[in-house]
C-alpha positions as CSV (number, residue, x, y, z in Angstrom):
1,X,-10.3,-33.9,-6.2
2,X,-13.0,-31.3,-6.6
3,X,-16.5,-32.2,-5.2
4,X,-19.9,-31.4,-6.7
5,X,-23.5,-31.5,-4.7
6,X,-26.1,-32.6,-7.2
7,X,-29.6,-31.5,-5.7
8,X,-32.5,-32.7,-7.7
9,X,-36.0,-34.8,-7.0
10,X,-35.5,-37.3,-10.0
11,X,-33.3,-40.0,-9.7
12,X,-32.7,-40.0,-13.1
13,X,-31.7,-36.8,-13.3
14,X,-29.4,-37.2,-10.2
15,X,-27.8,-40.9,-11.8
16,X,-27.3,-38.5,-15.6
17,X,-25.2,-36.1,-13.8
18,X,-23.6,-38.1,-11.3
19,X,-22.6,-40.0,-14.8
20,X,-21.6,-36.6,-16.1
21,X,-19.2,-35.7,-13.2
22,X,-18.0,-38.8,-11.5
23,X,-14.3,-39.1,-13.6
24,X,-13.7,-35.6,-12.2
25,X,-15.6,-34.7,-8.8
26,X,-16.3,-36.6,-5.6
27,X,-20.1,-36.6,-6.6
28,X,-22.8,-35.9,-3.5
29,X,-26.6,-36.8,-4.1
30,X,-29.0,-34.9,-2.4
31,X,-33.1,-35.4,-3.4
32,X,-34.6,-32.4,-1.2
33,X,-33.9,-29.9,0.4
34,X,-33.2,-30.7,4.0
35,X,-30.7,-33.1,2.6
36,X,-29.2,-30.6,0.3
37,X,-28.1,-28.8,3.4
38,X,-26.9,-31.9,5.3
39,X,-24.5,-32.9,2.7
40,X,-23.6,-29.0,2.3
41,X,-22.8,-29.1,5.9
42,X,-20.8,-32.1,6.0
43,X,-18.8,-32.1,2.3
44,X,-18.8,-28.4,1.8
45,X,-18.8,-29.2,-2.1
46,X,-17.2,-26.6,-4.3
47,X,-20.1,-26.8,-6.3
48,X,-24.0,-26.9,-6.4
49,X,-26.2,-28.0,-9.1
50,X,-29.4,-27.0,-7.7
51,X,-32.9,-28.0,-9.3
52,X,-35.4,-25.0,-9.2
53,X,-38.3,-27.5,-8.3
54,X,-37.8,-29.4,-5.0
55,X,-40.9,-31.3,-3.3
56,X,-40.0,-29.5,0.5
57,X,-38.6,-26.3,-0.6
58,X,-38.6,-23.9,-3.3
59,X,-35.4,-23.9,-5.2
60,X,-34.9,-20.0,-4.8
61,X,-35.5,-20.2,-0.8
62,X,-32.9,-22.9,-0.6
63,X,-30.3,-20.5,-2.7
64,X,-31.1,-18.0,-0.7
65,X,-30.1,-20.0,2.4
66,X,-27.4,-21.8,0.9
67,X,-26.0,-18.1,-0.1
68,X,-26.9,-17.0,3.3
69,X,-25.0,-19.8,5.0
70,X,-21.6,-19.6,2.8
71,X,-21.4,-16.1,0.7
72,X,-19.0,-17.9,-1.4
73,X,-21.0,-21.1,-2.5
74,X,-21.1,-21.8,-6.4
75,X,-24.4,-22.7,-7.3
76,X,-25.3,-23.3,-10.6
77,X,-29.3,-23.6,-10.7
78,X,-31.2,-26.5,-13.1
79,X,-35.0,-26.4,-14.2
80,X,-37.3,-27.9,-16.7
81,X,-38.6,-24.6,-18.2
82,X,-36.8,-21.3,-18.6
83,X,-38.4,-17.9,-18.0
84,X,-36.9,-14.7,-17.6
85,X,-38.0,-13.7,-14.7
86,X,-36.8,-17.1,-12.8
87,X,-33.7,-16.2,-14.1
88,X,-33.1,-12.9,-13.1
89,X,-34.4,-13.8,-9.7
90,X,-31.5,-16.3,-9.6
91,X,-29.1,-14.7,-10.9
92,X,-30.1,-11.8,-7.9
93,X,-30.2,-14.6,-4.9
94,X,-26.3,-15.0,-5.9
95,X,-26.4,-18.4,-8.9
96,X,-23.6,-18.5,-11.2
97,X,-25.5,-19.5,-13.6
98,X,-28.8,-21.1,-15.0
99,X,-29.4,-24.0,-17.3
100,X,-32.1,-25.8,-18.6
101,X,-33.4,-29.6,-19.4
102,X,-32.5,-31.6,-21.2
103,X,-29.1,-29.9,-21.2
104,X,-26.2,-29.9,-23.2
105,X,-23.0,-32.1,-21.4
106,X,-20.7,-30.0,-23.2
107,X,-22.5,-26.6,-22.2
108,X,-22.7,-28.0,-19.0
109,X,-19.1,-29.1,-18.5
110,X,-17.6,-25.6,-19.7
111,X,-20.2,-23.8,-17.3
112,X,-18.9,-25.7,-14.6
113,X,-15.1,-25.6,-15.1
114,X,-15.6,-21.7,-15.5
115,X,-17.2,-21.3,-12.2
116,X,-14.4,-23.6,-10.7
117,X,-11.4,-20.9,-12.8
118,X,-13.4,-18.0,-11.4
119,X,-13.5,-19.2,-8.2
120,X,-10.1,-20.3,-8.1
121,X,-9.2,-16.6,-9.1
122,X,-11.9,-15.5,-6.2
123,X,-9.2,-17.1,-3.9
124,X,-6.0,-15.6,-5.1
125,X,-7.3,-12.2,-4.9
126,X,-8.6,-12.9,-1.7
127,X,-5.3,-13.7,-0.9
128,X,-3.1,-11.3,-2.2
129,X,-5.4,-8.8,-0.2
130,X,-4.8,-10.5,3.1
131,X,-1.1,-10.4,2.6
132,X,-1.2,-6.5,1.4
133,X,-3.6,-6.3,4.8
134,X,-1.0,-8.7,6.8
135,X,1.5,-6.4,5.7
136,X,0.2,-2.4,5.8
137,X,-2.1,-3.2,9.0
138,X,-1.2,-0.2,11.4
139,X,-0.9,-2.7,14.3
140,X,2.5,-3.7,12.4
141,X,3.9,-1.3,12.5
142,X,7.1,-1.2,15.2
143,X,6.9,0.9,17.7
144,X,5.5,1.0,21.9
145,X,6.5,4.7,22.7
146,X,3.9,7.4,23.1
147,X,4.4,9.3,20.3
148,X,3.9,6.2,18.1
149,X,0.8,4.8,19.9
150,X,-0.8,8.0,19.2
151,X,0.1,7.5,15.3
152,X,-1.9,4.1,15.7
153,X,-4.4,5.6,17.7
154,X,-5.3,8.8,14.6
155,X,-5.1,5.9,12.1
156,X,-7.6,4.2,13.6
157,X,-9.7,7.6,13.9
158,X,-9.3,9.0,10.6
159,X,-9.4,5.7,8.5
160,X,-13.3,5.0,8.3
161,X,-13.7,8.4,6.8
162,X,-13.3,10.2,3.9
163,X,-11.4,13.4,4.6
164,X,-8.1,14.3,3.3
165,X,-5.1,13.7,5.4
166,X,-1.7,15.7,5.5
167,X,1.1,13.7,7.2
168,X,4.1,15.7,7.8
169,X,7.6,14.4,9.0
170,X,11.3,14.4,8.3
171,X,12.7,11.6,5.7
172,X,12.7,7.9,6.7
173,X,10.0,8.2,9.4
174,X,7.1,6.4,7.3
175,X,4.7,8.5,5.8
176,X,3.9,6.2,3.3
177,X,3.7,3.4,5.5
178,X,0.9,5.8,7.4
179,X,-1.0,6.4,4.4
180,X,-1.5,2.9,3.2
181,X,-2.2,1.8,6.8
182,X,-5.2,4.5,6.6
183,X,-6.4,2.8,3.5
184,X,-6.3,-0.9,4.5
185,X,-8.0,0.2,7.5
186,X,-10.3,2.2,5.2
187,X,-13.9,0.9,3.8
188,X,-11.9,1.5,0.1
189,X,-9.4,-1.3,1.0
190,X,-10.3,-3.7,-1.7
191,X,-9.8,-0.7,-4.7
192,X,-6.7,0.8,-5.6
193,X,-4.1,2.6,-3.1
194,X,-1.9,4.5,-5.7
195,X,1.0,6.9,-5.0
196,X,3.1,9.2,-6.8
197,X,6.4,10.8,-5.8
198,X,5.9,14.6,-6.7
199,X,9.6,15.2,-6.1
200,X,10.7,12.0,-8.1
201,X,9.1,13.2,-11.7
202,X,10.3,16.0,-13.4
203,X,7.4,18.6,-14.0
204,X,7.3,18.4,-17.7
205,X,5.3,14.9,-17.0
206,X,4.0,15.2,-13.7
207,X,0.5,16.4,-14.7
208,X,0.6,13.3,-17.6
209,X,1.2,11.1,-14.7
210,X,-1.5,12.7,-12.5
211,X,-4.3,12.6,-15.4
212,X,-3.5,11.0,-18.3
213,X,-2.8,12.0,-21.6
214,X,-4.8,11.0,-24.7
215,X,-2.9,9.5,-28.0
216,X,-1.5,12.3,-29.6
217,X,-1.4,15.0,-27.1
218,X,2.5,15.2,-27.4
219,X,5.7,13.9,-29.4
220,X,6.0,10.9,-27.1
221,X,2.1,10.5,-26.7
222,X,2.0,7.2,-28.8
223,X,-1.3,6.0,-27.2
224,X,-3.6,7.2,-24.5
225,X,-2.4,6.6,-21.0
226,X,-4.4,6.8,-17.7
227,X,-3.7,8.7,-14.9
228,X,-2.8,8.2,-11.4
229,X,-6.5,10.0,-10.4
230,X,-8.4,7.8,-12.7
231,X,-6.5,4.5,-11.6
232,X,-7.2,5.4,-8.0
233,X,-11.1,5.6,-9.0
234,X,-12.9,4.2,-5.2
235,X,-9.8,3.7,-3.9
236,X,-7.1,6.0,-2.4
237,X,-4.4,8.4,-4.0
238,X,-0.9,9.2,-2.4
239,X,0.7,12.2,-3.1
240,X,4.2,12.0,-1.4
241,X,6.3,15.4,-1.3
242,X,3.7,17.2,-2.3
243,X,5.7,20.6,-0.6
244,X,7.7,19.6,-4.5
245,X,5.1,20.6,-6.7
246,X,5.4,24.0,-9.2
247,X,2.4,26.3,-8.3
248,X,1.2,25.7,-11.4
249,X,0.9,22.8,-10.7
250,X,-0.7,23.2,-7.1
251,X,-3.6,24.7,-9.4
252,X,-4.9,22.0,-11.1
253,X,-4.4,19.4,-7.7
254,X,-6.7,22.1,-6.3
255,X,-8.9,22.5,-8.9
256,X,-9.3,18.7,-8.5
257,X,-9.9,18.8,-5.1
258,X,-12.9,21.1,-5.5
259,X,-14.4,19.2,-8.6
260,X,-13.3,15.6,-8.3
261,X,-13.1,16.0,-11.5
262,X,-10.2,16.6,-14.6
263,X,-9.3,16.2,-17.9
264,X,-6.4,14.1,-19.5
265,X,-3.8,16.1,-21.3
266,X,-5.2,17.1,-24.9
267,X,-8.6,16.0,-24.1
268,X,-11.8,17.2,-23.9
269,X,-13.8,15.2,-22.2
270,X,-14.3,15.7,-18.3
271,X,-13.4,12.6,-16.2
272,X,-15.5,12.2,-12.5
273,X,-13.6,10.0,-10.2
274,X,-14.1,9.1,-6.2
275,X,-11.2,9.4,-4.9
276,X,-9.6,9.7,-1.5
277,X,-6.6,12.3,-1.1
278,X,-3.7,11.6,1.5
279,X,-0.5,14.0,1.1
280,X,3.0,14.2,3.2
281,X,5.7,16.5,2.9
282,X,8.6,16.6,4.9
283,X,8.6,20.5,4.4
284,X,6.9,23.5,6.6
285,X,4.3,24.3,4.5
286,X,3.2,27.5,7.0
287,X,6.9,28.5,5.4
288,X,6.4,27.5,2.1
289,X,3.6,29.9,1.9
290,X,5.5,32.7,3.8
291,X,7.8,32.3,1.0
292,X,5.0,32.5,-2.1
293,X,6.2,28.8,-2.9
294,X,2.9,27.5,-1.9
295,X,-0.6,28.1,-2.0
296,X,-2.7,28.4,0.9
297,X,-5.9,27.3,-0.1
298,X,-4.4,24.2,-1.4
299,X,-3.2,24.2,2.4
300,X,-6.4,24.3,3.8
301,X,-7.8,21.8,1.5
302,X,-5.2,18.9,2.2
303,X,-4.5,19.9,6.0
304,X,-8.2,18.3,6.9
305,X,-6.2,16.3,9.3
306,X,-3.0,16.6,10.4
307,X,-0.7,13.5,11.1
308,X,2.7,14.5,12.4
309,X,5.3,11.7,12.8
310,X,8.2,11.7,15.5
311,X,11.4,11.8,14.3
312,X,13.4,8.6,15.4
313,X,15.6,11.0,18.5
314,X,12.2,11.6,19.6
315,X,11.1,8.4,20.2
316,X,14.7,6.5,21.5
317,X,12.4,3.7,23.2
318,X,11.2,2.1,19.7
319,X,15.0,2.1,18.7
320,X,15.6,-1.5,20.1
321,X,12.5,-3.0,19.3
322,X,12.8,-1.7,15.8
323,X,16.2,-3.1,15.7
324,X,15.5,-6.4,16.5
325,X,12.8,-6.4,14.2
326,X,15.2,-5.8,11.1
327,X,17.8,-7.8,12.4
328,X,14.7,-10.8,12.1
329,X,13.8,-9.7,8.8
330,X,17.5,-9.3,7.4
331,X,18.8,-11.9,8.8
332,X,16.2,-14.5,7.5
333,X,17.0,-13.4,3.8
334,X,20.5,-13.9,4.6
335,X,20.5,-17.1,6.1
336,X,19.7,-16.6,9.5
337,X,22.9,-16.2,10.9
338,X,22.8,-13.5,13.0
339,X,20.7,-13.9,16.3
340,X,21.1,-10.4,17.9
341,X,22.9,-7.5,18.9
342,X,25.3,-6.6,21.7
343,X,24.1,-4.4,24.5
344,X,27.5,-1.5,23.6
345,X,26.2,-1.6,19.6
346,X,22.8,-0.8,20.6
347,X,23.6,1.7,23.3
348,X,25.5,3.6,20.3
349,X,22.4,3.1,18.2
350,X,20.1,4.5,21.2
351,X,22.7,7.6,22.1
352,X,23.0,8.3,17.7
353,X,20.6,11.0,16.3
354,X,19.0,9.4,13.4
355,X,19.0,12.1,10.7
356,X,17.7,9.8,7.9
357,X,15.2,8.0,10.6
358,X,13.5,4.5,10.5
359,X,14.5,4.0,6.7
360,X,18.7,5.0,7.9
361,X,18.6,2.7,11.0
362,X,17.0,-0.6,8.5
363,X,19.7,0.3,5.7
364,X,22.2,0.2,8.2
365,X,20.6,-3.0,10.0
366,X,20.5,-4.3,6.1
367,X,24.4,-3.4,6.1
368,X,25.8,-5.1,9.0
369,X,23.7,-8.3,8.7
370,X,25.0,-8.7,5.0
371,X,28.6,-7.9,5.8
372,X,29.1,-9.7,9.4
373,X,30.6,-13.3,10.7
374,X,29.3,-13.3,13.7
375,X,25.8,-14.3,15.3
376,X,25.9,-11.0,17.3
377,X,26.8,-7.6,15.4
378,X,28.8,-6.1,17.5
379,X,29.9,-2.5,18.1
380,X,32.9,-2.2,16.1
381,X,31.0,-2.9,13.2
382,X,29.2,0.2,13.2
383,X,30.2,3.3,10.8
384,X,30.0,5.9,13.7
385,X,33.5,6.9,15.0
386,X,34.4,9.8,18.0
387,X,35.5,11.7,15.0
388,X,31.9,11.4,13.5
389,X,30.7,15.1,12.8
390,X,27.3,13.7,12.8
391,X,26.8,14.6,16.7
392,X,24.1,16.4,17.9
393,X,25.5,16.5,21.5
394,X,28.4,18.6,20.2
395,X,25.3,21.4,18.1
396,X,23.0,21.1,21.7
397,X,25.5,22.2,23.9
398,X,27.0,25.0,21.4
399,X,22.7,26.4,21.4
400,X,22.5,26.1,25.5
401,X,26.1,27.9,26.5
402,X,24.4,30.9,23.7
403,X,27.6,30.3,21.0
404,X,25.1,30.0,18.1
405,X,21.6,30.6,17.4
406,X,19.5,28.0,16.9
407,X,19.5,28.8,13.3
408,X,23.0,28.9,12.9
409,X,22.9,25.6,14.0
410,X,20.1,24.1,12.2
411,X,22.5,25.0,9.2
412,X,25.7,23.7,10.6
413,X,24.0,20.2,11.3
414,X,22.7,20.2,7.6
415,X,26.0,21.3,6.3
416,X,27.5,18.6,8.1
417,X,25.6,15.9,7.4
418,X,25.9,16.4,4.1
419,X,29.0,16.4,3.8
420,X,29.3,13.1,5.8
421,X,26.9,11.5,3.3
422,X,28.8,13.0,0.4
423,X,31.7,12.0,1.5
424,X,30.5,8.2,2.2
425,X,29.2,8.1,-1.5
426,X,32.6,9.1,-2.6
427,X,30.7,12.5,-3.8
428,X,28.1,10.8,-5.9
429,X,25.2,13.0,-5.3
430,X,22.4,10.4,-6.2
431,X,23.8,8.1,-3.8
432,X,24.6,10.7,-1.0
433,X,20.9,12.0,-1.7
434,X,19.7,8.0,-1.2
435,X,21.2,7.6,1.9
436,X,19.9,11.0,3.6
437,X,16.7,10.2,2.2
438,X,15.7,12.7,-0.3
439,X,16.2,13.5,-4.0
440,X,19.1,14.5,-5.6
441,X,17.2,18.1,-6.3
442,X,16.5,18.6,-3.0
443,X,20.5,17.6,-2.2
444,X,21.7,20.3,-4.9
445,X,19.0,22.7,-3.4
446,X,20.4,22.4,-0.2
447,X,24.3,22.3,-1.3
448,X,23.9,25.4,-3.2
449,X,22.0,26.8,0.0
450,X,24.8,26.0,2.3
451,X,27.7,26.6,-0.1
452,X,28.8,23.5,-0.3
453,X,31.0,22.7,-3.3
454,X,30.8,20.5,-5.3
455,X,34.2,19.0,-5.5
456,X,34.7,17.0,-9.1
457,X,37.8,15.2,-7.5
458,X,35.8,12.0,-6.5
459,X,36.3,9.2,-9.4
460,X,32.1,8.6,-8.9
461,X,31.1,12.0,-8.7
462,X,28.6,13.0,-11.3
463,X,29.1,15.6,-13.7
């Protein structure tokens, strides 16, 4: 049951309301201040109806302390006369709410189960933050090698601010992850941390999606929609891939950059938001802007402060801990059954390059725990074979004895990898581009690159 402090000089007033409240709430009488404060102390009431006129203490000094002493006190204030600036005060100090003698049992009632929803409300937020926190906080994220604790170690750096951040690595190493660590670590944690996938929305609607579009601005238009840089308004926006986006498109990010400001799509009016800006790529964008497909001062505006995350092969140490990890978290939603791996299966894991990164190695984690008997997944369960063309032994030594170039190679590794993946899919390209990690553009950008064909043979290739 729900308890109420009743704080006022006048017995009668104190018997009326403990009358009022005693079917629903533990009731607490307090005549004063200085036993206001006990009982506060000892029951921790979930809420206060406080008389403005106390014999030892000024009703608004004792809200102020009571505020003072629990931020998150409900105290709903009671006096004989009403005047506007009492009330303002009041409602300044931190009161829910004011109400006057001889009140209204109805009024009152109402006043006090809405405090009571609204605080109930308080909690669940409250909540749901702490479990976002629980589960973006940088400090869980896996890893113990050095290139890792020097990830944590910028996050921690960077967060407090407000600059713009540019986190570059391959597919599957956690940029995203990254970004909303900065922003739980960030003084905008309790707004908005919104992303968009540059590479995952064709162009035709990418710049609706970024600001909005007002009712009417196109066929589809059937009301007005906000955009990801209004939604983000004090909190943080994601742009992931933004290597993806059309130059004309770079433009108007940039533009928005220098004015914090933009307009929805067929509107007029000008829309000022706060916003903080963290972008990742998996692309060289030095390159990008070799090749005209990218704009350097949009460059220089997002590369404020560079994060660069290790590829997986670079950083062979977190592999077991970031096994056993997702064995944990797999196995618990299947059961619990499995309660490890053996030491031949992870040396394989260890010795294997990782092409698709932290986001391959869980999948495949995901994979085995689903499909095995046993309590320990063992090595004969895992896809790699000695005919695997996924080696990059085989491409290292080929570079060091000076058979290829280092280029040449680069491309042979893509060429065969992709093929693997295709192959695995049974040539369907939005399932060979899901397990390598990237779109399915990016996939038929790179086969068409490569010259690799697209054979029609498979029964669940696309057409």
């Amino acid at each position: 049951m729900k308890s109420i402090l009743i704080v006022d000089d006048e017995i009668g007033a104190r018997e009326s309301l403990k009358m009022v409240f005693k079917d629903e709430f533990d009731v607490f009488l307090a005549k004063n201040a200085e036993e206001a404060f006990l009982q506060m102390k000892d029951q921790d009431p979930d809420i206060i109806l406080l008389d403005i006129l106390l014999p030892d203490l000024d009703g608004l000094k004792v809200l102020e302390r009571m505020k003072r002493e629990d931020p998150d006190a409900i105290v709903i204030m009671i006096t004989a006369t009403r005047t506007v600036r009492t009330a303002v005060e009041a409602m300044k100090l931190g009161a829910y709410d004011y109400v006057t003698k001889p009140f209204d049992v109805d009024e009152l009632r109402l006043i006090v189960n809405r405090a009571l929803s609204n605080q109930a409300l308080q909690k669940e937020v409250k909540y749901l933050r702490d479990r976002i926190d629980e589960r973006f906080d940088y400090g869980r994220m896996i890893g113990k090698s050095k290139g890792m604790k020097h990830i944590f170690h910028l996050i921690e750096q960077v967060a407090p601010s407000k600059s713009t951040v540019l986190i570059l690595g391959e597919s599957g190493t956690g940029k995203e992850l990254v970004s909303r660590a900065i922003h739980h670590q960030s003084p905008r944690k309790d707004f908005p941390f919104v992303t968009i996938n540059c590479a995952a929305i064709p162009e035709t609607l990418l710049e609706s999606e970024l600001f909005g579009h007002e009712k009417g601005a196109f066929t589809s238009a059937v009301e007005k929609k906000l955009g990801r840089c209004e939604v983000a308004h004090q909190g943080t926006l994601f742009l992931d891939e933004i290597g993806e986006l059309s130059l004309a498109t770079q433009a108007k990010i940039l533009r928005f950059l220098e004015e914090r400001e933009f307009n929805r799509v067929g509107g007029s009016k000008t829309i000022k938001v706060d916003v903080r800006l963290i972008t990742a790529t998996n692309k060289d964008l030095t390159q990008q802007i070799k090749k005209g497909m990218f704009r350097e001062d949009l460059y220089y505006r997002i590369n404020v402060v560079p994060i660069v995350i290790p590829p997986l092969r670079e950083r062979r140490e977190d592999i077991p801990v970031l096994v056993e990890h997702f064995i944990k978290k797999a196995s618990e939603e299947n059961g619990g059954k499995v309660k490890g791996m053996s030491q031949e299966a992870l040396a394989l894991l260890t010795e294997y390059d990782w092409p698709g990164n932290v986001r391959e190695l869980e999948n495949l984690i995901e994979r085995m725990v689903a499909l095995t008997p046993n309590e320990l997944l063992q090595a004969r369960e895992l896809p790699f074979s000695s005919q695997d063309p996924v080696k990059a032994g085989g491409l290292k030594d080929k570079i060091l004895k000076g058979n290829v170039s280092l280029l040449e190679a680069e491309e042979e590794f893509e060429r065969e990898i992709i093929a693997a993946a295709l192959k695995r899919a049974n040539n369907v390209q939005s399932q060979a581009a899901e397990l390598l990690g990237i779109s399915r553009r990016i996939l038929k950008y790179k086969m068409d690159k490569l010259g690799i064909e697209h054979d029609r043979s498979g029964t669940g290739l696309e057409q």
